[in-house]
C-alpha positions in Angstrom: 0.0 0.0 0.0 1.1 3.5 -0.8 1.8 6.3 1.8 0.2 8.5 -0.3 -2.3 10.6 1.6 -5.0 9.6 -1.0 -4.5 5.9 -0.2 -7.6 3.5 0.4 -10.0 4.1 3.3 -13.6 2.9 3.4 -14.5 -0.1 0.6 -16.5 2.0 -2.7 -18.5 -0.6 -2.7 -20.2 -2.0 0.6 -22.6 -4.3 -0.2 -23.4 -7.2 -2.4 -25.4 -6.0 -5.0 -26.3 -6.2 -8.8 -27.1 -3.8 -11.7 -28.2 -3.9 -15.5 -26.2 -1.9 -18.1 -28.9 0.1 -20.2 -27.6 3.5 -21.7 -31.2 5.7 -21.6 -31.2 5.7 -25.3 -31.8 2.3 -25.2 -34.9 2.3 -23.6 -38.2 2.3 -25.8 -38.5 6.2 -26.7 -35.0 6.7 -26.4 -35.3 9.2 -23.3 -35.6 9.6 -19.6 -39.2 10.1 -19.5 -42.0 7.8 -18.2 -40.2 4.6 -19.9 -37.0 5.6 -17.8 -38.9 5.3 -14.1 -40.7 2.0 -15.8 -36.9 0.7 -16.0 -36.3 1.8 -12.2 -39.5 -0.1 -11.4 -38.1 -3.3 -13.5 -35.2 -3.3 -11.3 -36.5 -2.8 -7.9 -39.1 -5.7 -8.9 -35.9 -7.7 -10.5 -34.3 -7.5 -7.6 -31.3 -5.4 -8.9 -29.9 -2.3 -7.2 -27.5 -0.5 -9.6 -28.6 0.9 -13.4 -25.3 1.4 -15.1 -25.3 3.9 -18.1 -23.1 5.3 -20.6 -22.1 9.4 -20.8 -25.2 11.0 -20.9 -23.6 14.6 -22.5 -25.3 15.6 -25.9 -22.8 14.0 -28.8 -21.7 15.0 -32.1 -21.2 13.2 -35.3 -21.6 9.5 -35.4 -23.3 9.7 -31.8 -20.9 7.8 -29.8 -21.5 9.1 -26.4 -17.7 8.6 -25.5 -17.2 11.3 -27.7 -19.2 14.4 -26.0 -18.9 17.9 -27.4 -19.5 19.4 -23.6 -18.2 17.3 -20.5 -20.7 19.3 -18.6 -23.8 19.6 -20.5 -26.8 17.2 -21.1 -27.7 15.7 -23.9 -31.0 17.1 -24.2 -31.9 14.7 -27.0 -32.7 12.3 -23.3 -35.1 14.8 -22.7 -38.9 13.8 -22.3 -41.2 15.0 -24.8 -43.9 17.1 -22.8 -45.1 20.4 -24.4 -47.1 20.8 -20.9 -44.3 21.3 -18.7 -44.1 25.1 -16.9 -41.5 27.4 -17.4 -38.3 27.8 -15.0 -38.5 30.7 -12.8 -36.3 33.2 -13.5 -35.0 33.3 -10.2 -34.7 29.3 -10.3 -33.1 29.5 -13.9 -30.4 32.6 -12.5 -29.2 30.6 -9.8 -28.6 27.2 -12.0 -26.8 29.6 -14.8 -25.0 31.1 -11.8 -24.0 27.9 -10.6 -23.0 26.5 -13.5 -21.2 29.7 -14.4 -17.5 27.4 -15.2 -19.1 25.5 -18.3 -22.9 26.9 -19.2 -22.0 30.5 -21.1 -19.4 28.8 -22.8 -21.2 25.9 -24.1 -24.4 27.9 -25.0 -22.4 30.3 -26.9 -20.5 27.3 -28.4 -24.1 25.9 -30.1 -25.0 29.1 -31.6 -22.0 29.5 -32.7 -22.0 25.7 -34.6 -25.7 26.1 -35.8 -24.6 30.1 -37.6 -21.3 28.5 -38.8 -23.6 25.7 -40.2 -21.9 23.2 -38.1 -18.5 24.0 -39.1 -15.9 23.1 -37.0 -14.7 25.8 -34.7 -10.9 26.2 -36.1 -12.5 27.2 -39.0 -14.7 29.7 -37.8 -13.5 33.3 -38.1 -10.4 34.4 -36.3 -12.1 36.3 -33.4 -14.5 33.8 -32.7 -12.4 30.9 -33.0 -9.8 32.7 -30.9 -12.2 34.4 -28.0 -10.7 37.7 -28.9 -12.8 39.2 -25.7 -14.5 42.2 -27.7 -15.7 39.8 -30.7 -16.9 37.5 -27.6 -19.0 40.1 -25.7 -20.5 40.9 -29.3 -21.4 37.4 -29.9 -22.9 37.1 -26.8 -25.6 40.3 -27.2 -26.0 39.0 -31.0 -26.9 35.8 -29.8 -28.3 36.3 -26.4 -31.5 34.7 -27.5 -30.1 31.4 -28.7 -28.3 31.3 -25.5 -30.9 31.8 -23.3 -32.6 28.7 -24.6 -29.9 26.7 -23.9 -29.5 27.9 -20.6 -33.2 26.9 -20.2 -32.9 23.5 -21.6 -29.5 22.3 -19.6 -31.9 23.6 -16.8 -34.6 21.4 -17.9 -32.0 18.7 -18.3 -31.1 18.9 -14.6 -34.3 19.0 -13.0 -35.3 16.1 -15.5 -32.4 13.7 -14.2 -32.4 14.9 -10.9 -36.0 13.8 -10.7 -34.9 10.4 -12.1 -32.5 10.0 -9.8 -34.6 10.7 -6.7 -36.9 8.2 -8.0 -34.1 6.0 -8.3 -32.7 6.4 -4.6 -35.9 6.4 -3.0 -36.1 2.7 -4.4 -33.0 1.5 -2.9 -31.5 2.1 -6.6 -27.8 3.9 -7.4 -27.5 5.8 -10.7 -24.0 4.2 -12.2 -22.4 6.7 -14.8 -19.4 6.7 -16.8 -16.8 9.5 -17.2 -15.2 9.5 -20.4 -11.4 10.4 -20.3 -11.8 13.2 -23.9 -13.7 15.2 -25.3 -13.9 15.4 -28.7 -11.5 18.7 -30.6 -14.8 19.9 -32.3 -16.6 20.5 -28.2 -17.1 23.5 -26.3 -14.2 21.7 -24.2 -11.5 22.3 -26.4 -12.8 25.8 -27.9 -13.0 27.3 -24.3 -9.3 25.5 -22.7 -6.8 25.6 -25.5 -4.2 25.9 -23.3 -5.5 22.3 -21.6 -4.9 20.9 -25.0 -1.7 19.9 -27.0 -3.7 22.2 -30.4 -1.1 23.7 -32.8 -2.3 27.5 -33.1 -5.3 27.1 -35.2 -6.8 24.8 -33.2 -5.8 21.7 -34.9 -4.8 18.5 -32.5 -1.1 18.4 -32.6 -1.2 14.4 -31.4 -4.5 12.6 -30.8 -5.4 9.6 -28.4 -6.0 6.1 -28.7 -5.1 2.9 -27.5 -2.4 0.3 -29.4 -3.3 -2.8 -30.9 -5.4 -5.3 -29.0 -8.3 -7.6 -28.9 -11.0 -5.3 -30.0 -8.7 -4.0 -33.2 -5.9 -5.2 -34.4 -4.4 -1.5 -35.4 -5.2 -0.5 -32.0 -8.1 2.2 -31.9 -7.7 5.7 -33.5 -10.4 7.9 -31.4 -9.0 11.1 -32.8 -10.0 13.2 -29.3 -7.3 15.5 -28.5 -4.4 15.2 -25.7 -4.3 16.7 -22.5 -1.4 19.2 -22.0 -0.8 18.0 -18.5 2.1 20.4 -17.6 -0.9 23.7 -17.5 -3.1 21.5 -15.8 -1.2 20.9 -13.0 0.3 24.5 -12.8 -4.0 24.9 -12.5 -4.1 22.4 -9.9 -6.6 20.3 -12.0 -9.2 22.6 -11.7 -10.6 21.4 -15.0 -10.5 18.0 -13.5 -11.7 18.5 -10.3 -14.8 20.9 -11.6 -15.5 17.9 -13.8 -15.8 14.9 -11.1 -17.6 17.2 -8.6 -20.1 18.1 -11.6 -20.5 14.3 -12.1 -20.9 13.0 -8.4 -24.0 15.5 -8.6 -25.7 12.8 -11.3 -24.5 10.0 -10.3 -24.1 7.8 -7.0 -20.8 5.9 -8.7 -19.1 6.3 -11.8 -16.8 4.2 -13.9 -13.8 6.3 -14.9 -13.5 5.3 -18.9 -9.8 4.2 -20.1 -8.2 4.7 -16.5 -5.3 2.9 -18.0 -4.8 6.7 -19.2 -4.0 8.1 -16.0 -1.0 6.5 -16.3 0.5 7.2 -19.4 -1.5 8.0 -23.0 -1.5 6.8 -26.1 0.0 9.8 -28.2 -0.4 9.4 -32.0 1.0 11.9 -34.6 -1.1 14.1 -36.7 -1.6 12.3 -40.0 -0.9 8.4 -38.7 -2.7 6.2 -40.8 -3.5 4.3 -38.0 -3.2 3.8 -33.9 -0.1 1.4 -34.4 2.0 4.7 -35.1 1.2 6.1 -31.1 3.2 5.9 -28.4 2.6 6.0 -24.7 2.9 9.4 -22.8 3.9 9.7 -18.9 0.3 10.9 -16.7 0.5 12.7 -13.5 -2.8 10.5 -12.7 -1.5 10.2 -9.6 -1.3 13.7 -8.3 -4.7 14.3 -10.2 -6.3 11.8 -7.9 -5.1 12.7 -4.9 -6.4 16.2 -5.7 -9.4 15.2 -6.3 -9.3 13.0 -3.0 -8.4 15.9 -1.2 -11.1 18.4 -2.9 -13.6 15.6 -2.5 -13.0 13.0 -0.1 -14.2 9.6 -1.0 -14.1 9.0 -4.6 -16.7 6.5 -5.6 -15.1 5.4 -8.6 -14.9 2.2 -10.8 -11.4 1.9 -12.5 -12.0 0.6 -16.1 -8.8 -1.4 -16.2 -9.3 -3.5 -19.1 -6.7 -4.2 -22.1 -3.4 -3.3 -22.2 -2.8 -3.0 -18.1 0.4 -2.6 -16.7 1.2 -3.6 -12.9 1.8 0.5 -12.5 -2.0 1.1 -13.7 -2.9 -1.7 -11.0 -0.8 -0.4 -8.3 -2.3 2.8 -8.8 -6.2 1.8 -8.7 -5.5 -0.1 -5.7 -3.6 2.7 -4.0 -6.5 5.0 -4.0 -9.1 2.3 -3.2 -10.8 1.7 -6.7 -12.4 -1.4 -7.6 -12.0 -2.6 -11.2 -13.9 -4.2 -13.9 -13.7 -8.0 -14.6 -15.4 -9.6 -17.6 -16.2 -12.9 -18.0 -16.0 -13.0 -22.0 -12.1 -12.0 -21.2 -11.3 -15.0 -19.1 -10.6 -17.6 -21.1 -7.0 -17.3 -22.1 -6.1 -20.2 -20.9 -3.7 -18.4 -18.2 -4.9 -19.9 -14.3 -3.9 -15.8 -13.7 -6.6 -14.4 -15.6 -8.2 -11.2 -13.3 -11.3 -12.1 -15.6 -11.3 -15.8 -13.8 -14.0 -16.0 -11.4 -12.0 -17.5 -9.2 -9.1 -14.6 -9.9 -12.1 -11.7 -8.9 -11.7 -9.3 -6.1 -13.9 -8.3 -3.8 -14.0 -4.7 -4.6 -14.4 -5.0 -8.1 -17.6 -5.6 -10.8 -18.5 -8.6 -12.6 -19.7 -8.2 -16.1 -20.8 -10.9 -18.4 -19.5 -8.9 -20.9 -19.6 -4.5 -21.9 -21.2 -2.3 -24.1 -18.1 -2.9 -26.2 -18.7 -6.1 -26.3 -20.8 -8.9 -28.4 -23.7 -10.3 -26.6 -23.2 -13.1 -24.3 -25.3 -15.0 -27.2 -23.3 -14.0 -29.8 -19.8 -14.2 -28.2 -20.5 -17.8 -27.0 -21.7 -19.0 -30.7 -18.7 -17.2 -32.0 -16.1 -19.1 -30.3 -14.1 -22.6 -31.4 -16.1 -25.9 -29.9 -13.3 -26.2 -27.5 -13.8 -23.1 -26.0 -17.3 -23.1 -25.8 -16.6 -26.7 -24.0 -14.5 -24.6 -21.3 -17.2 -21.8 -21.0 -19.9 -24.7 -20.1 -17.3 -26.3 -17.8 -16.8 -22.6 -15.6 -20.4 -22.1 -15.6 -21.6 -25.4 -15.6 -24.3 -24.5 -18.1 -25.3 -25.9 -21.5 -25.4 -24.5 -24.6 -29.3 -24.5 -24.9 -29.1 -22.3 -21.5 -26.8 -19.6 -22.6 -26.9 -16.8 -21.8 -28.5 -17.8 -18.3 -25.5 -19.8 -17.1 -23.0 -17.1 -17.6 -25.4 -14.6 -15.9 -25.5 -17.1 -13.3 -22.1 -17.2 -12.6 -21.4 -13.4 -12.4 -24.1 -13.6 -9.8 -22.0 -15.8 -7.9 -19.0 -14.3 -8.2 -17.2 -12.6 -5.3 -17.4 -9.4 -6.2 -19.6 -7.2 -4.7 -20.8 -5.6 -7.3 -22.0 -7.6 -10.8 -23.7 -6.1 -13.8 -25.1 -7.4 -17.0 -26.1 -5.7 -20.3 -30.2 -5.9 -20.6 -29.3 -7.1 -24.0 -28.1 -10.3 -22.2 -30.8 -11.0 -19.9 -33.1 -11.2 -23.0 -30.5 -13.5 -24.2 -30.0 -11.6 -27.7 -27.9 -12.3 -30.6 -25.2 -10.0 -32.1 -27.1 -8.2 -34.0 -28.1 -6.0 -30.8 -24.9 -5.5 -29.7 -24.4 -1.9 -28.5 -20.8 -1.5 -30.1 -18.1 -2.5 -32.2 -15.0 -0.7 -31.3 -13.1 0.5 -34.2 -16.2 0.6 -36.7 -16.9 4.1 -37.4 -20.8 3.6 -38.4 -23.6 1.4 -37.1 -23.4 1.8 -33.3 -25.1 2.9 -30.6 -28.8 2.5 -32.0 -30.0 -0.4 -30.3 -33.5 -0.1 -28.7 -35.9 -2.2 -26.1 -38.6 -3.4 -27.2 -41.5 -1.7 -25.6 -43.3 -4.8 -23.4 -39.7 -6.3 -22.6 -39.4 -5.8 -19.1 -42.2 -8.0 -17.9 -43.4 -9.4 -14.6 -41.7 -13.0 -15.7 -38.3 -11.7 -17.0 -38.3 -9.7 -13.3 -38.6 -13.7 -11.9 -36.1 -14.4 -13.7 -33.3 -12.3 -12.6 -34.7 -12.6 -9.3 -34.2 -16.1 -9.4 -31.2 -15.9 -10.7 -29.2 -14.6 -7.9 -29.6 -10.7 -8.5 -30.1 -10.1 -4.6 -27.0 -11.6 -4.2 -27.8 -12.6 0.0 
């Protein structure tokens, strides 16, 4: 254990629980209206206590939600449709724009910016605007003081509206599970407001970008094309970026998984104009001072480490250091290596069991894409059969030891590939699938139940 003052105090995770993995634009309508308190309802009745989602900030092209053009803001594409609903009080509405003062002007500005530019990138916007030359910026903000103000008044919306949900949620013995992506995207209010948090050339323009090297999800190794932090200013700032961030976060969310924590270690740097990720090369983090900033700012950090691929025993002695649980997956464990973390019998305690990711096949489709003799060993490990699956893999991430285990709804309706969520390193065709509306019924609840999601 380190002597770091951030080290490990009280567990993250307490008690034996379980959760489903279902990002809000899966559910029927695609939003967290009425369908979003029917899914709390599902899992209070399933027997689950945890509802895992993906980044919830609105997205740009493609609509990955890892790739979010405002860390801050709310994708108000979630929003419920309800022409009904009153409007904010202005006193209400000043104090939210007043506390969100470090992110709201700049991201409302940003949007009215995009939709006058027609969606243009903002490097090529004109000089003054792309460079927040301050007299161009307070005339952009009278000329487009109307456009702002509805944004203002939707984020508003956006926070009452998942606030709601999440009070719901908690009232029910149910914790909100988020996921904080490590980039935004160069084309995001982000990267337009901080240049100087960025490594940008002096246009704009991403002098390296991040990814990860080759591994099982893509052989070239995965070009993201999000923009690298320039760590050196943001510890002269004391992570204030960083800290404003998490704190913003912990408001939404009871835990969250930090996405790609492997990248508080060192990043994957590749050069402007690589033809692929295989080009990159790993960049020292100071991850370690950022967390025990935040440790300090915050106290308790109730964080998930996403510590999957390429791990290094410095990534693991860091996670461990400050107390994080990590992620193990039950698709990864059969290597054929008795040290597998992914090996039930290899799981910690304070960690979370997955039958598999959102960047993952189905449990379905994984196990019918493997060789017979692999499939042999999954059905030895779960002692299952292949007429069963997905049940007996569920079944086993119930048991694990873990105190935490989560499955993708996609799995408990034991569906093929062709509703997987995402295929890492394919540019088009993710992120659309949708629940059936009539899904969550009274005898898939049973099932679950009966499956070991109470986890006594």
């Amino acid at each position: 254990m380190s002597n770091d003052p951030g080290a490990a105090g009280r567990p993250v995770l307490k008690d034996r629980s379980a959760g489903i993995l279902l990002h809000p634009t899966s559910l029927p309508g695609g939003r967290i209206g009425p369908d979003a308190f029917r899914f709390v309802d599902f899992l209070v009745q399933s027997g689950c206590r945890a509802w895992q989602v993906l980044p919830i900030g609105p997205t740009g092209q493609g609509g990955s939600p890892y790739s979010p053009v405002s860390v801050f803001a709310g994708n108000a594409g979630l929003l419920p449709v309800d022409d009904r609903r009153e409007r904010a009080r202005p006193g209400i509405l000043a104090a939210f724009i007043d506390e969100s003062a470090n992110w709201l002007p700049d991201f409302a500005l940003f949007v009215a910016l995009k939709r006058a530019q027609q969606g243009a990138p903002w490097w090529q916007w004109p000089a003054d605007a792309r460079d927040r030359r301050s007299v161009e910026l307070k005339r952009l903000q009278k000329r487009f003081a109307e456009e702002t103000d509805a944004v203002y008044r939707e984020q508003h919306r956006f926070a009452g509206e998942w606030q709601r949900l999440r009070a719901y949620a908690n009232d029910r013995g149910i914790l909100l599970y988020g996921d904080l992506p490590m980039f935004p995207v160069t084309d995001s209010a982000d990267v337009w407001a901080h240049r100087d948090l960025f490594k940008l050339d002096a246009e704009g323009s991403p002098l390296v970008t991040a990814g990860v090297p080759p591994d099982a999800f893509a052989e070239d190794g995965q070009h993201w094309n999000n923009p690298v932090f320039e760590w050196r200013v943001m510890r002269d700032q004391r992570f204030h970026w960083w800290r404003e961030r998490v704190r913003h976060e912990l408001r939404r969310f009871d835990l969250l998984r930090w996405d790609h924590f492997r990248g508080l270690i060192e990043t994957w740097e590749i050069p402007r104009g690589a033809p692929t990720a295989r080009a990159g090369a790993w960049r020292e983090v100071p991850g370690r001072e950022l967390l025990s900033a935040l440790r300090a700012d915050l106290g308790e950090l109730p964080l998930i480490a996403e510590n999957l691929g390429i791990i290094t025993p410095d990534v693991e002695r860091l996670r461990r250091d400050f107390g994080l649980p990590g992620m193990h997956v039950l698709q990864f464990a059969f290597d054929g290596t008795p040290d597998n973390p992914h090996l039930p019998s290899n799981h910690e305690e304070q960690g979370v069991a997955y039958t598999g990711t959102h960047d993952n096949d189905t449990t379905l489709g994984w196990f019918h894409s493997l060789p017979e003799e692999v499939r042999g060993q999954v059905l030895d490990l779960t002692g299952g059969r292949a007429t069963e699956m997905p049940w007996p893999a569920i079944e086993t991430v119930f048991r694990s030891r873990s105190r935490l285990a989560v499955v993708p709804m996609q799995d408990f309706l034991a569906l093929d590939s062709r509703h997987r969520m995402n295929r890492p390193g394919v540019a088009s065709g993710n992120w659309g699938w949708r629940l059936d509306r009539g899904a969550l019924g009274t005898e898939l609840a049973e099932r679950v139940l009966s499956s070991g999601s109470p986890r006594t």
